[in-house]
C-alpha positions, 0 to 999 in steps of 0.5 A, spaced: 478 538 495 481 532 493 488 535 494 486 536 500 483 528 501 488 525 498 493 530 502 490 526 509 490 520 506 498 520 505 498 523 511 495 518 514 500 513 512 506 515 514 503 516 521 501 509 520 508 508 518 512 512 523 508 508 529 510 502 528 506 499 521 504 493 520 509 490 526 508 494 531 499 494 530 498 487 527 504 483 530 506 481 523 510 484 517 509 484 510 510 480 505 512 483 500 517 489 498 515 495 497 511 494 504 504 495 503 503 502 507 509 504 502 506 501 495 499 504 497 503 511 499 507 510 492 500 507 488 496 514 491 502 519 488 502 516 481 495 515 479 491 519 485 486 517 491 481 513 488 485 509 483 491 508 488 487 506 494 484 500 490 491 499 488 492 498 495 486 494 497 488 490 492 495 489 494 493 488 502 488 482 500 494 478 497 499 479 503 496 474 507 501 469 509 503 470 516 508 466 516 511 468 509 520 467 510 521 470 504 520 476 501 516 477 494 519 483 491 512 487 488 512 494 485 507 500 484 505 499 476 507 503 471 501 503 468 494 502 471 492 494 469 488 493 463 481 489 466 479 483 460 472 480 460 
């Protein structure tokens, strides 16, 4: 079942993709490289649905400056980050 989920869910993403992504549905691009579609697809692959998701959530929240000139090279962590209290 969550082969199944996360197999929709990066499907999802590449629709997503090849319709334009964030240029063509929110009239902007993305901040950083990777894209966020893509950082989201690669963080899902590497640490599954639930933990990769919120990789993206989190990633997406950063991309906020609509007039960003230059690009911030960001990839997907090789380990899960670590919370401290």
């Amino acid at each position: 079942m969550k082969s199944l989920l996360k197999n929709s869910v990066l499907k999802a993403i590449r629709y997503y993709q090849n319709t334009g992504g964030s240029k063509q549905h929110f009239a902007t691009s993305c901040n950083f490289t990777p894209s966020c579609s893509h950082y989201t697809y690669q963080a899902i692959e590497h640490f599954g649905l639930w933990q990769g998701t919120r990789l993206g959530i989190n990633r997406i929240r950063r991309c906020n400056e609509s007039d960003c000139i230059i690009t911030t090279d960001d990839p997907v962590p090789l380990f899960l980050p670590v919370k401290t209290r």
